[in-house]
PDB file of N, CA, C and O in Angstrom, chain B, residues numbered from 101:
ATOM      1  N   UNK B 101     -16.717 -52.965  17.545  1.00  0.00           N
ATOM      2  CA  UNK B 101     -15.654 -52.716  16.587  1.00  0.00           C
ATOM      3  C   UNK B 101     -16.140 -53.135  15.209  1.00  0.00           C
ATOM      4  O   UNK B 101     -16.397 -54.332  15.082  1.00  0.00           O
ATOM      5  N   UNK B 102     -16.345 -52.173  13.931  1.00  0.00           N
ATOM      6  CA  UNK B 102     -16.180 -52.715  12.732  1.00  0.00           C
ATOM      7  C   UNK B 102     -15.471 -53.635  12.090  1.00  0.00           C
ATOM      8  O   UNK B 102     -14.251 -53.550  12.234  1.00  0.00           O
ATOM      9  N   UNK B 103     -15.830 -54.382  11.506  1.00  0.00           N
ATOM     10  CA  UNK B 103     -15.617 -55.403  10.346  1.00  0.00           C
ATOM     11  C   UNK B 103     -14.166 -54.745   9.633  1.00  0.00           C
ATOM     12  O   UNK B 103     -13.391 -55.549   9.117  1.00  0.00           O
ATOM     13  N   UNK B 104     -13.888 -53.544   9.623  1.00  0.00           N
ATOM     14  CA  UNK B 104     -12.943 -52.819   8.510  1.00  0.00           C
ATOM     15  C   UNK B 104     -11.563 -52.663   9.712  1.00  0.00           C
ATOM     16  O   UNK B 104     -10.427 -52.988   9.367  1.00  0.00           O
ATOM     17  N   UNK B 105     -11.848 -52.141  11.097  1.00  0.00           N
ATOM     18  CA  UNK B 105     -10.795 -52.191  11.655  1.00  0.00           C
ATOM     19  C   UNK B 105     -10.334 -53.686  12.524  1.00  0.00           C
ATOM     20  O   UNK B 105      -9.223 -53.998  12.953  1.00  0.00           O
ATOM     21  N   UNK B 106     -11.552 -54.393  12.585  1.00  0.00           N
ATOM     22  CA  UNK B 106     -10.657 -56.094  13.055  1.00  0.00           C
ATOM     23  C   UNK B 106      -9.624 -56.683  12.835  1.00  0.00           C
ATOM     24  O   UNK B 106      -9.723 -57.091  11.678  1.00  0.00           O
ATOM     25  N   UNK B 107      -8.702 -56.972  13.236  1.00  0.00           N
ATOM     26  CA  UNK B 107      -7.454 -57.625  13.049  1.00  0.00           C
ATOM     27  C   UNK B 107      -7.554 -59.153  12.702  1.00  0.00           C
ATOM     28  O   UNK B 107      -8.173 -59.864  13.494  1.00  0.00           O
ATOM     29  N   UNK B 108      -7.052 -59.656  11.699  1.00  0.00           N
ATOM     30  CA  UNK B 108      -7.818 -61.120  11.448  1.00  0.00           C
ATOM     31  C   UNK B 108      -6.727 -62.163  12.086  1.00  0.00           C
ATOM     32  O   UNK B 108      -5.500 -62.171  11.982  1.00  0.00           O
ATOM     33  N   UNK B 109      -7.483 -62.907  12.677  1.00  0.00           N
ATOM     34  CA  UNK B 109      -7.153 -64.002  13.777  1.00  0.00           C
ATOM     35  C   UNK B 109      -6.096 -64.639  13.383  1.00  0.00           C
ATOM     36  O   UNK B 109      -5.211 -64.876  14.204  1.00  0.00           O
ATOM     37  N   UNK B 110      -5.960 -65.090  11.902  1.00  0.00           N
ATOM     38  CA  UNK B 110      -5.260 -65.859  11.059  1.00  0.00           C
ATOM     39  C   UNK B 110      -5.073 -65.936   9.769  1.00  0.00           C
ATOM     40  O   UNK B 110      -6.057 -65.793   9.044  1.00  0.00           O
ATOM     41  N   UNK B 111      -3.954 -66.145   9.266  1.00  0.00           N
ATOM     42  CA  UNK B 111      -3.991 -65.550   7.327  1.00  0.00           C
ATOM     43  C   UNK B 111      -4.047 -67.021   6.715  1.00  0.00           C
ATOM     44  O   UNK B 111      -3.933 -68.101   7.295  1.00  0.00           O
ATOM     45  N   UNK B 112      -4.231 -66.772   5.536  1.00  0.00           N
ATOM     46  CA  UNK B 112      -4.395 -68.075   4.714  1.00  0.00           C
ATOM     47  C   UNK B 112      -2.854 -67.951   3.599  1.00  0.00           C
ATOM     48  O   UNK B 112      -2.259 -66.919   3.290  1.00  0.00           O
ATOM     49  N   UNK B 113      -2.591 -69.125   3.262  1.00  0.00           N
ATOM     50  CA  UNK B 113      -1.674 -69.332   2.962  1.00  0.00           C
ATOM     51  C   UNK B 113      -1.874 -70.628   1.779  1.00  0.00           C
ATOM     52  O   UNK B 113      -1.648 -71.764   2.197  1.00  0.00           O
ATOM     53  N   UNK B 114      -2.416 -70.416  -0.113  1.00  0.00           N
ATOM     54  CA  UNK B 114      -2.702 -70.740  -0.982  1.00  0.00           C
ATOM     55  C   UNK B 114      -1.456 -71.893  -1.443  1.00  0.00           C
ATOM     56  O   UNK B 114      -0.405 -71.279  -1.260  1.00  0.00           O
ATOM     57  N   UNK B 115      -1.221 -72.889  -1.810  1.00  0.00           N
ATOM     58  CA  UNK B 115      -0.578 -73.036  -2.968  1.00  0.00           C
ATOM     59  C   UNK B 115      -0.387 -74.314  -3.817  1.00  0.00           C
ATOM     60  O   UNK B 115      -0.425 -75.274  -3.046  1.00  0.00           O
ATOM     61  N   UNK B 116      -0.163 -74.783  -5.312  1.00  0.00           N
ATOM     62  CA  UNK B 116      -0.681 -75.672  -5.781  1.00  0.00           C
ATOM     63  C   UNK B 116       1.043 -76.473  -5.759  1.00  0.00           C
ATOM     64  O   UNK B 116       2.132 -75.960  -5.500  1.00  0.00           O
ATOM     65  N   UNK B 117       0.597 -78.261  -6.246  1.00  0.00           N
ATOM     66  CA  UNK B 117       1.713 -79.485  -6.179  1.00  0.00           C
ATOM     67  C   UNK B 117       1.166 -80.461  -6.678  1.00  0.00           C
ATOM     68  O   UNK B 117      -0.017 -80.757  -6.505  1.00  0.00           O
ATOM     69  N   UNK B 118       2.143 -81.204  -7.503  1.00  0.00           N
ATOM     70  CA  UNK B 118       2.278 -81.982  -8.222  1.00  0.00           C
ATOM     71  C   UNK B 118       1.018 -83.330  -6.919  1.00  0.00           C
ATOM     72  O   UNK B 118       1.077 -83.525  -5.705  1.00  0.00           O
ATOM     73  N   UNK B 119      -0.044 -83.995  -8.145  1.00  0.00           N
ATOM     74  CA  UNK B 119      -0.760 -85.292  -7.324  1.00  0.00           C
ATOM     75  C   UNK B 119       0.223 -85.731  -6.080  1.00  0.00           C
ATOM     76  O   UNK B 119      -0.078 -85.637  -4.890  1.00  0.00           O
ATOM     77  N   UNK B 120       1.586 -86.281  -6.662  1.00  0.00           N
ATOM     78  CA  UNK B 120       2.661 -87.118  -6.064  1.00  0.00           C
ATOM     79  C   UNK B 120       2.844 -86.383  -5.003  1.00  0.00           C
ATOM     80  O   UNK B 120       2.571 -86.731  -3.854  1.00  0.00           O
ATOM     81  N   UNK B 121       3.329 -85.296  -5.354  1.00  0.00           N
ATOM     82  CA  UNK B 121       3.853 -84.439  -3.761  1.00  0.00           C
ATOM     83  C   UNK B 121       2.654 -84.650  -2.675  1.00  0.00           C
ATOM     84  O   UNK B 121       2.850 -85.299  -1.647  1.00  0.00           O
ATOM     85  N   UNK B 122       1.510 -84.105  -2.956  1.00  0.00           N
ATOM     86  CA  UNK B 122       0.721 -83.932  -2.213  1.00  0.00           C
ATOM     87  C   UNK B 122       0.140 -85.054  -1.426  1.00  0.00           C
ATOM     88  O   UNK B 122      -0.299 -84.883  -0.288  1.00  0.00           O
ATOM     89  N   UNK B 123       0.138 -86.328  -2.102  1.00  0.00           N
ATOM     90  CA  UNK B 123      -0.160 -88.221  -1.461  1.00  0.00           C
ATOM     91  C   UNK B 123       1.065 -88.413  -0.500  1.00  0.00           C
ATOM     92  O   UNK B 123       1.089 -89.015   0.574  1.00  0.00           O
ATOM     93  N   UNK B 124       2.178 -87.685  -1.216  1.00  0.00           N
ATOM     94  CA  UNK B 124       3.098 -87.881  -0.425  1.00  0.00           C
ATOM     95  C   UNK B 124       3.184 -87.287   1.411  1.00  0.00           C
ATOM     96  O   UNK B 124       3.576 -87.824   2.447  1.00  0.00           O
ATOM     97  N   UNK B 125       2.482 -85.681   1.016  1.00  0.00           N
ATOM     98  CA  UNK B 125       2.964 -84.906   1.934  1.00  0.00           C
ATOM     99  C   UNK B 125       1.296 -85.196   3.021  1.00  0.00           C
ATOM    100  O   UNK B 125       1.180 -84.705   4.144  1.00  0.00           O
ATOM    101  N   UNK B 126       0.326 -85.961   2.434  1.00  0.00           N
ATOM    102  CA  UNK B 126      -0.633 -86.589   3.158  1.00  0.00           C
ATOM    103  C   UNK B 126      -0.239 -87.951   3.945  1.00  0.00           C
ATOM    104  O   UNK B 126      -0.311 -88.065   5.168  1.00  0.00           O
ATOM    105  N   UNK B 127       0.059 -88.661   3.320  1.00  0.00           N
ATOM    106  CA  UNK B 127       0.577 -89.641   3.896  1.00  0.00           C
ATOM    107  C   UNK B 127       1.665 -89.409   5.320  1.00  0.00           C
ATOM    108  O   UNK B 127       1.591 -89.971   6.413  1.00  0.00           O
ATOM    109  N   UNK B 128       2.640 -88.402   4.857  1.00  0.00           N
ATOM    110  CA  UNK B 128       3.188 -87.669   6.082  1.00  0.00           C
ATOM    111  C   UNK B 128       2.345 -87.088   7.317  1.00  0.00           C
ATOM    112  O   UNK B 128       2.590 -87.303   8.504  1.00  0.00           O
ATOM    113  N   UNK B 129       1.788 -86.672   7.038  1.00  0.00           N
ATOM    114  CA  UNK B 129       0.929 -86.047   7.911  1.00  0.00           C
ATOM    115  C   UNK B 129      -0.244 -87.279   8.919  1.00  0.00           C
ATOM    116  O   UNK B 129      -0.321 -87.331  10.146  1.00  0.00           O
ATOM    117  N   UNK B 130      -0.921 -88.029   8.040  1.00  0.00           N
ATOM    118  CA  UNK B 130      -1.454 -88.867   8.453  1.00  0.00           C
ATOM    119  C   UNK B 130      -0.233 -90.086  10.034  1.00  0.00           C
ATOM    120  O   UNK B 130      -0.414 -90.489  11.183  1.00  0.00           O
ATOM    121  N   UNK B 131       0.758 -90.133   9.084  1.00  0.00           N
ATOM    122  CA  UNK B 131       1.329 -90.730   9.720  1.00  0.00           C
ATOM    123  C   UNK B 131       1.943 -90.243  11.552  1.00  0.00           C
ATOM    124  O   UNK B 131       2.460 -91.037  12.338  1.00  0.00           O
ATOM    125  N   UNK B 132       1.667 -88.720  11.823  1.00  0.00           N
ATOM    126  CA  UNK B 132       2.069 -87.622  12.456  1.00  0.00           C
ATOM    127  C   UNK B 132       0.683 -87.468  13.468  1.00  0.00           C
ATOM    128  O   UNK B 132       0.723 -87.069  14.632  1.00  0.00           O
ATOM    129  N   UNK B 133      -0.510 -87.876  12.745  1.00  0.00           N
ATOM    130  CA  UNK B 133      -1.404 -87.792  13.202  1.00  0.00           C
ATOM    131  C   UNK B 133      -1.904 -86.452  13.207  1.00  0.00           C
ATOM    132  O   UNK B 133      -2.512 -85.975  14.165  1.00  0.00           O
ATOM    133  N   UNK B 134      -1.660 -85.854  12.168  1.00  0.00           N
ATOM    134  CA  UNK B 134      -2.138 -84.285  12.237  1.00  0.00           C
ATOM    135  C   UNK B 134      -2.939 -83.755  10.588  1.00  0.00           C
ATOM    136  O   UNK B 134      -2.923 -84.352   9.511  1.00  0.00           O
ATOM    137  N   UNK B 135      -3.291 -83.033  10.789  1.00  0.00           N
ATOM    138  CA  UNK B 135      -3.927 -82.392   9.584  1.00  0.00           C
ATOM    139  C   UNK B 135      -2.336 -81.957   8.422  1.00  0.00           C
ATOM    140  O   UNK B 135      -1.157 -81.641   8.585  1.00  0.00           O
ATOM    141  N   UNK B 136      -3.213 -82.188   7.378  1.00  0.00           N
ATOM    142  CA  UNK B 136      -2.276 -81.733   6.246  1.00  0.00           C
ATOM    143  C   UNK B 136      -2.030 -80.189   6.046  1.00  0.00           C
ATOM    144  O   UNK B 136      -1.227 -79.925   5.151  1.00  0.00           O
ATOM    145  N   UNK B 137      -2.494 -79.292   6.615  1.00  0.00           N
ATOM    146  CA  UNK B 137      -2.349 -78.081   6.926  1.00  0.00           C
ATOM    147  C   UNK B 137      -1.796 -77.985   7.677  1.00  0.00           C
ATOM    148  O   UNK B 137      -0.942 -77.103   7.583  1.00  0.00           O
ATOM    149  N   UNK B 138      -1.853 -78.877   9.106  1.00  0.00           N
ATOM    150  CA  UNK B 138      -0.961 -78.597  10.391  1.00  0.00           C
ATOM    151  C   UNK B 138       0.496 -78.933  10.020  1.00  0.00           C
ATOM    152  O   UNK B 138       1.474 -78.185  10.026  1.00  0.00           O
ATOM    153  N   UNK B 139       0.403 -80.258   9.690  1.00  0.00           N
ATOM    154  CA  UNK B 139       1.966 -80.647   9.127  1.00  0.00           C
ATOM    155  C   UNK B 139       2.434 -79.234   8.184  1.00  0.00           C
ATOM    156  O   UNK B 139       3.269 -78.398   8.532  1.00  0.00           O
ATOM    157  N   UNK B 140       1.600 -79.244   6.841  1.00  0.00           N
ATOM    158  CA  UNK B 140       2.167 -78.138   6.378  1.00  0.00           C
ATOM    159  C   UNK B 140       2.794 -77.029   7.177  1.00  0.00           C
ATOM    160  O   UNK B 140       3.842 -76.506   6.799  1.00  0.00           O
ATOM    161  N   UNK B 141       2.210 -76.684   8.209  1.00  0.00           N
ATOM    162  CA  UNK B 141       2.516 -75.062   8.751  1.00  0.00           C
ATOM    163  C   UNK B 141       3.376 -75.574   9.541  1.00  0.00           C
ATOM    164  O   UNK B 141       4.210 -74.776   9.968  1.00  0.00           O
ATOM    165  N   UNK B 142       3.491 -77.015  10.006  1.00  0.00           N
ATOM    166  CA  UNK B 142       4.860 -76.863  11.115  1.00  0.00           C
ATOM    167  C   UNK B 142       6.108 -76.803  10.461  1.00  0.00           C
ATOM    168  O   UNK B 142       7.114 -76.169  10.780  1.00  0.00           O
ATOM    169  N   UNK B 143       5.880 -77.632   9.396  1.00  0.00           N
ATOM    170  CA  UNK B 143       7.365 -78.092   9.015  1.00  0.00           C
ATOM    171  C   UNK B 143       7.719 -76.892   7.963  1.00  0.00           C
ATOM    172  O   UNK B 143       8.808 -76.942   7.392  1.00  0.00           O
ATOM    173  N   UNK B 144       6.977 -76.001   7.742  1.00  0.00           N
ATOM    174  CA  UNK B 144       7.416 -75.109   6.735  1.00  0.00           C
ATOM    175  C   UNK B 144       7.830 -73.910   8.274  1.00  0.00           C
ATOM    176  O   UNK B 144       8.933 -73.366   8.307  1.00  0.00           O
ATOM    177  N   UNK B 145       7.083 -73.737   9.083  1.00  0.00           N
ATOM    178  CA  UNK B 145       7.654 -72.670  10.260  1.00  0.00           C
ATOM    179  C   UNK B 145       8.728 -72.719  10.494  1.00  0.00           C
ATOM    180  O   UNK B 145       9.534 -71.789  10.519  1.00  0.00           O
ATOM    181  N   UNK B 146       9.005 -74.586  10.847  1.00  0.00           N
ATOM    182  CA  UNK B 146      10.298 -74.688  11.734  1.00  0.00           C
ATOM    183  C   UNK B 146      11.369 -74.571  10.311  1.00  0.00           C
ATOM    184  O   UNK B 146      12.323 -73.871  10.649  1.00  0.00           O
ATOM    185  N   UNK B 147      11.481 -74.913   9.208  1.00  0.00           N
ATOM    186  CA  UNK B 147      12.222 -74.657   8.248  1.00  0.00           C
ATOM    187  C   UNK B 147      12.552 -72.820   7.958  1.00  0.00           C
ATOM    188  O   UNK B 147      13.607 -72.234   7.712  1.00  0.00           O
ATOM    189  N   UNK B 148      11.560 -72.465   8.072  1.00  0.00           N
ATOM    190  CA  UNK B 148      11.915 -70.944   7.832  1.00  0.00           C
ATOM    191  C   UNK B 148      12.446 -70.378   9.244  1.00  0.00           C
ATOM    192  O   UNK B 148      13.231 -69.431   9.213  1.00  0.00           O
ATOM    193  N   UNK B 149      12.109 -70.837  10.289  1.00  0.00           N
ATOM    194  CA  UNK B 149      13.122 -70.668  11.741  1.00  0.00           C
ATOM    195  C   UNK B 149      14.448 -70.651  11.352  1.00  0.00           C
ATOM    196  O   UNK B 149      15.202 -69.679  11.396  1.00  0.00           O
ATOM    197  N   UNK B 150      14.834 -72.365  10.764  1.00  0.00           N
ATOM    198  CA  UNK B 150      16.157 -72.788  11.115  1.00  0.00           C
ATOM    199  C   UNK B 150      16.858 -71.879   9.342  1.00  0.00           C
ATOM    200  O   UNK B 150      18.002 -72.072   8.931  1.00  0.00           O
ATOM    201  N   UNK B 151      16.387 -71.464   9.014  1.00  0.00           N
ATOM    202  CA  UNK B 151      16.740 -70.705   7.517  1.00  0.00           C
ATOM    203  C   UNK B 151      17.342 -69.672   7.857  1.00  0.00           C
ATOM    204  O   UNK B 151      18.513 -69.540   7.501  1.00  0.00           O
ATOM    205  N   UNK B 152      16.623 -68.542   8.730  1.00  0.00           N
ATOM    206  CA  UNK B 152      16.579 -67.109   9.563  1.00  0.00           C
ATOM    207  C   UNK B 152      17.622 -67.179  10.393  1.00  0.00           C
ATOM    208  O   UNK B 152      18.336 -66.183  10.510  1.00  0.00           O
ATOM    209  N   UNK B 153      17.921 -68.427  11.163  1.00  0.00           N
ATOM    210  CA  UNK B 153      18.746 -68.175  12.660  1.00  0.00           C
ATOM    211  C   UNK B 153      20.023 -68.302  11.845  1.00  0.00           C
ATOM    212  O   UNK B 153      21.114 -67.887  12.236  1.00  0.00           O
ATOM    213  N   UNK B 154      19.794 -68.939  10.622  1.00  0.00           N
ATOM    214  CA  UNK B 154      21.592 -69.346  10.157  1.00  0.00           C
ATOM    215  C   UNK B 154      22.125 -67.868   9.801  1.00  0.00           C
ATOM    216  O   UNK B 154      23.227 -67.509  10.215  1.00  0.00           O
ATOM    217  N   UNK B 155      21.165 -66.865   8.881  1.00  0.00           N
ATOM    218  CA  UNK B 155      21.194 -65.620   8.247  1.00  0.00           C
ATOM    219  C   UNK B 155      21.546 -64.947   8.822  1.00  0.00           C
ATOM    220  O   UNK B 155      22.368 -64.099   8.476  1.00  0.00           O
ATOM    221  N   UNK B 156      20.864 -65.114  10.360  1.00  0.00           N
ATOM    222  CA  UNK B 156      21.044 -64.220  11.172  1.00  0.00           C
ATOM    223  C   UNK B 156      22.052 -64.250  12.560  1.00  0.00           C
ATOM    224  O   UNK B 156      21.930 -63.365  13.407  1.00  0.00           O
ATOM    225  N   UNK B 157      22.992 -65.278  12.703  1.00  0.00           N
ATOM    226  CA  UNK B 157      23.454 -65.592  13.159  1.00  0.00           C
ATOM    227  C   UNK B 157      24.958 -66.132  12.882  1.00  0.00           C
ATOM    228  O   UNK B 157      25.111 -67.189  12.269  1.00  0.00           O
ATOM    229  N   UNK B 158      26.351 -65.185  13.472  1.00  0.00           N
ATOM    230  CA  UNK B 158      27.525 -65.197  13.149  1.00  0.00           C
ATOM    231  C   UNK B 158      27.812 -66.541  14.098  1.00  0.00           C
ATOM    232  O   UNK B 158      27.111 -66.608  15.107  1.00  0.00           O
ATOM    233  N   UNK B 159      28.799 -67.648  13.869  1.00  0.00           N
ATOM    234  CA  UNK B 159      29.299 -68.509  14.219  1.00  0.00           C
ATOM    235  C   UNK B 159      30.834 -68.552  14.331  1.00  0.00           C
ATOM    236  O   UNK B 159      31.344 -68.534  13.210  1.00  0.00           O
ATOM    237  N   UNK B 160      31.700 -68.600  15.302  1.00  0.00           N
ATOM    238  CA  UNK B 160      32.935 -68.530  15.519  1.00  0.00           C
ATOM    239  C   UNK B 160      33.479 -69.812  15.983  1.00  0.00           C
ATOM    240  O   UNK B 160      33.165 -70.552  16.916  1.00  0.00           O
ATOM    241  N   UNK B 161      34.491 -69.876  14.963  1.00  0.00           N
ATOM    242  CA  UNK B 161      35.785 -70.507  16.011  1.00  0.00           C
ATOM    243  C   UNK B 161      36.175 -70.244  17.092  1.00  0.00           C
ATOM    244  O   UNK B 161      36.018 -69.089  17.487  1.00  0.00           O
ATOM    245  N   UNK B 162      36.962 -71.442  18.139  1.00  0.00           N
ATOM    246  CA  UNK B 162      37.069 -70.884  19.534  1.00  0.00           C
ATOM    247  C   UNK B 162      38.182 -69.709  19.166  1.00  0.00           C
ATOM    248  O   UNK B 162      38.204 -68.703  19.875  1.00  0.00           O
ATOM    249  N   UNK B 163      39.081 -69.836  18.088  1.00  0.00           N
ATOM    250  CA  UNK B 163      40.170 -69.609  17.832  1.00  0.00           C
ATOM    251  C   UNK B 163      39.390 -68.014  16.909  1.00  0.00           C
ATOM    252  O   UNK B 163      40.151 -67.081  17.168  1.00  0.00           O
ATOM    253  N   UNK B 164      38.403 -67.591  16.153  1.00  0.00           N
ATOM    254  CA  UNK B 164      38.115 -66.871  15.701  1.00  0.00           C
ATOM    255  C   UNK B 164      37.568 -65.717  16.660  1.00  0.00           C
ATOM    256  O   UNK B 164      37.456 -64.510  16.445  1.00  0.00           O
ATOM    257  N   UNK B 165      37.226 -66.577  17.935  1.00  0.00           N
ATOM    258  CA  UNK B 165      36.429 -65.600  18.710  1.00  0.00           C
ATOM    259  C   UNK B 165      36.982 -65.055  19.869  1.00  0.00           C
ATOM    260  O   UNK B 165      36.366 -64.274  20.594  1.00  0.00           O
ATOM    261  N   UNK B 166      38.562 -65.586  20.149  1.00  0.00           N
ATOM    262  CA  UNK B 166      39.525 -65.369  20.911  1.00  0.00           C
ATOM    263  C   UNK B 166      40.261 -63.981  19.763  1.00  0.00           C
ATOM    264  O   UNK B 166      40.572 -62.975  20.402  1.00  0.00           O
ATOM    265  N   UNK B 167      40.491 -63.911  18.431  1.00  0.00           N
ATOM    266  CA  UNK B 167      40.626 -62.853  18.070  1.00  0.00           C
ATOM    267  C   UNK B 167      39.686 -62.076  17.673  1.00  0.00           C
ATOM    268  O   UNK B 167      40.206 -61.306  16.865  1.00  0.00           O
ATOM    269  N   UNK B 168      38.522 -61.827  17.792  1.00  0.00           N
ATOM    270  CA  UNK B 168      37.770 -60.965  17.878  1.00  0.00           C
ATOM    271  C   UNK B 168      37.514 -59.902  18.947  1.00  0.00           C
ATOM    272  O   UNK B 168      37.336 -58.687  18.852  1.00  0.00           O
ATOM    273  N   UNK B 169      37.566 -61.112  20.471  1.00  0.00           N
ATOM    274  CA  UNK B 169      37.772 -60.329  21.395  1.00  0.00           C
ATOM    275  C   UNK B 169      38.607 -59.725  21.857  1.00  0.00           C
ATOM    276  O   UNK B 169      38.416 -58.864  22.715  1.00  0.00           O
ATOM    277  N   UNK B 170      40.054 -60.137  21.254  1.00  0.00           N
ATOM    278  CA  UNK B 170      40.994 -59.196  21.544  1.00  0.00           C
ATOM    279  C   UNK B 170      40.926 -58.436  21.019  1.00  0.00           C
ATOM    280  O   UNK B 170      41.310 -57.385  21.532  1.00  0.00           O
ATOM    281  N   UNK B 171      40.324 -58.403  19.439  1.00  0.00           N
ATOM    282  CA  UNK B 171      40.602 -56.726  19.055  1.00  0.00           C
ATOM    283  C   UNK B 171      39.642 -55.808  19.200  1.00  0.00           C
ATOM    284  O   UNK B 171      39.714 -54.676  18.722  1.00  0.00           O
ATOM    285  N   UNK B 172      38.244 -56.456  20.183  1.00  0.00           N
ATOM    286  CA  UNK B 172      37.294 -55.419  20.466  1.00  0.00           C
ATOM    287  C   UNK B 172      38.047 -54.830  22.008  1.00  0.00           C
ATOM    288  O   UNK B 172      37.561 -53.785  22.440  1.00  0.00           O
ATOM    289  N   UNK B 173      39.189 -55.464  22.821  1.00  0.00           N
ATOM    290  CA  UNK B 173      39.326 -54.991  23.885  1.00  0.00           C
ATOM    291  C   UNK B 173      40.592 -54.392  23.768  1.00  0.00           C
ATOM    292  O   UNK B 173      40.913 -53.691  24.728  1.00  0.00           O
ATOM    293  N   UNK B 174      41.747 -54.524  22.437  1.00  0.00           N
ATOM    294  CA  UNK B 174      43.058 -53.342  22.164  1.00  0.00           C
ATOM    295  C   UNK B 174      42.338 -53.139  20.892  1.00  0.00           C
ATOM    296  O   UNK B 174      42.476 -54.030  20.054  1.00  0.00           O
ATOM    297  N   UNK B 175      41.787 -52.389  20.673  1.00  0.00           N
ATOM    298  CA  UNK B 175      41.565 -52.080  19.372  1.00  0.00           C
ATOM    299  C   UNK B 175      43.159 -50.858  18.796  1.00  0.00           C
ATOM    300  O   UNK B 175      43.857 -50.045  19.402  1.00  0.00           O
ATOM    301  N   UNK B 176      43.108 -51.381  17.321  1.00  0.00           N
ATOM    302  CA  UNK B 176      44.242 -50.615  17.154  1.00  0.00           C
ATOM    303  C   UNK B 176      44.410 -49.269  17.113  1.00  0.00           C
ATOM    304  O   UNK B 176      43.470 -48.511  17.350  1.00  0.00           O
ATOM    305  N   UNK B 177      45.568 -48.859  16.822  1.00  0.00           N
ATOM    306  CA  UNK B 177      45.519 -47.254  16.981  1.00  0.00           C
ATOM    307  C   UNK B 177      44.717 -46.644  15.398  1.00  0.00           C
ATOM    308  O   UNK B 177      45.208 -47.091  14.361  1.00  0.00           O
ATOM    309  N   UNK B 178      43.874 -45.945  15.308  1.00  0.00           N
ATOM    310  CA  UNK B 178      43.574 -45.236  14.289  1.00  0.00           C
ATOM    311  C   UNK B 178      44.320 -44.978  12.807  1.00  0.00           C
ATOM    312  O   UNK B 178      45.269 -44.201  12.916  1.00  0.00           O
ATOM    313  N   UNK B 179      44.124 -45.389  11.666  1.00  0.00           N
ATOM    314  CA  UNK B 179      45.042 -45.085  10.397  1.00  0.00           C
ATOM    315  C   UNK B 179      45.121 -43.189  10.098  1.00  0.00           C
ATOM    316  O   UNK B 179      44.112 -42.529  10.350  1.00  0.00           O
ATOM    317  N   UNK B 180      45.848 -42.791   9.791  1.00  0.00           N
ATOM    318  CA  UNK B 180      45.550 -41.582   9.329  1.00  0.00           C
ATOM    319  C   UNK B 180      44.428 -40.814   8.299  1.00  0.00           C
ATOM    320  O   UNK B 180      44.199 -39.607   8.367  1.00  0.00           O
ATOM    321  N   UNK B 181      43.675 -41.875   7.189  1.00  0.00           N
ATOM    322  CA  UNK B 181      42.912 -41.757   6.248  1.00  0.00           C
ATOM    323  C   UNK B 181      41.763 -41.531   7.621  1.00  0.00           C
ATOM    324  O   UNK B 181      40.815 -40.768   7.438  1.00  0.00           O
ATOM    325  N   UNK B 182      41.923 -42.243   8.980  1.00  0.00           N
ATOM    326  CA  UNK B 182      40.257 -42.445   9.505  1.00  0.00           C
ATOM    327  C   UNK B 182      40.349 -41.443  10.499  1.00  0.00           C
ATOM    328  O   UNK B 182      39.302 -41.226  11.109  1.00  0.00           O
ATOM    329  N   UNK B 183      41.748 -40.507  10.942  1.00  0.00           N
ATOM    330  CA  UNK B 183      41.923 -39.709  11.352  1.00  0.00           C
ATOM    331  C   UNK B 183      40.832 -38.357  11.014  1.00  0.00           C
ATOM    332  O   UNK B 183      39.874 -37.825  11.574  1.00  0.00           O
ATOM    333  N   UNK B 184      41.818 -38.131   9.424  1.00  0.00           N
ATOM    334  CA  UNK B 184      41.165 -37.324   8.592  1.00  0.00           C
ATOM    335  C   UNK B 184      39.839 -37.145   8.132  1.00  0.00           C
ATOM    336  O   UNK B 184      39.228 -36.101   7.901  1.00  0.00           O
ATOM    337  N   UNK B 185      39.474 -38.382   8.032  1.00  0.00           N
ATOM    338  CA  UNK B 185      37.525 -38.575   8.154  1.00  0.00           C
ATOM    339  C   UNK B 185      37.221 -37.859   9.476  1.00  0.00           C
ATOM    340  O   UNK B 185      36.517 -36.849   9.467  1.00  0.00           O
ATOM    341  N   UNK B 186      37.638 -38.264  10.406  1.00  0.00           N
ATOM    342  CA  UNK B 186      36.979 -38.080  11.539  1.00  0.00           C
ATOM    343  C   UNK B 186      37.360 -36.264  12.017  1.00  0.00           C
ATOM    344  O   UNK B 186      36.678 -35.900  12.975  1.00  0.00           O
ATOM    345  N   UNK B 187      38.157 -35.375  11.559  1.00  0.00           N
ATOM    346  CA  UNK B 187      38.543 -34.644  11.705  1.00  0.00           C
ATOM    347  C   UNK B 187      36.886 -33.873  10.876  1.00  0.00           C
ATOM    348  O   UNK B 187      35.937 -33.358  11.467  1.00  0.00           O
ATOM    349  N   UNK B 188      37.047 -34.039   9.623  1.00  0.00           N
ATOM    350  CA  UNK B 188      35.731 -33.401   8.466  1.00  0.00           C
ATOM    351  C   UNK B 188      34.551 -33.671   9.492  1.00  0.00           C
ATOM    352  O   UNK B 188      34.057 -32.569   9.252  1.00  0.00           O
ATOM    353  N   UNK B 189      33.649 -34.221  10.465  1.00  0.00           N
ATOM    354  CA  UNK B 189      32.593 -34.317  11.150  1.00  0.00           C
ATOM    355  C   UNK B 189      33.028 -33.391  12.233  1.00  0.00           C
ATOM    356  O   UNK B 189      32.280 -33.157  13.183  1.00  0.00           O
TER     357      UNK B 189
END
């Protein structure tokens, strides 16, 4: 397989911080026992996880989700405006 169609194993991921941050975010890491890259990539993964699942994820009341399901199982009768839409298709 060429060099041009290889799929690369792993991407790199650049970026610059204040001296402080960075003693800081070493010291973290050290303390973790892991590389300052590893720390970096976990705690920025699991942060962009728990970022995504909130975005992506509706949360109900017991009380919100007791009327939801009722009105996915009587749904109401049709308005006339959605009649008329549905008549034009």
């Amino acid at each position: 397989m060429s060099a041009a169609t290889h799929a690369p194993e792993s991407a790199r991921i650049n970026l610059r911080t204040s001296p402080e941050a960075k003693a800081l975010i070493e010291r973290a890491a050290a303390l973790m026992g892991t590389t300052v890259s590893g720390f970096m990539l976990q705690n920025a993964y699991e942060a962009a996880q728990r970022l995504l699942a909130q975005h992506e994820t509706i949360t109900l009341s017991n009380r919100d989700r007791d009327v939801f399901l009722a009105a996915l199982e009587n749904p109401p009768e049709p308005t006339e405006a959605l009649r008329r839409l549905m008549a034009r298709r």
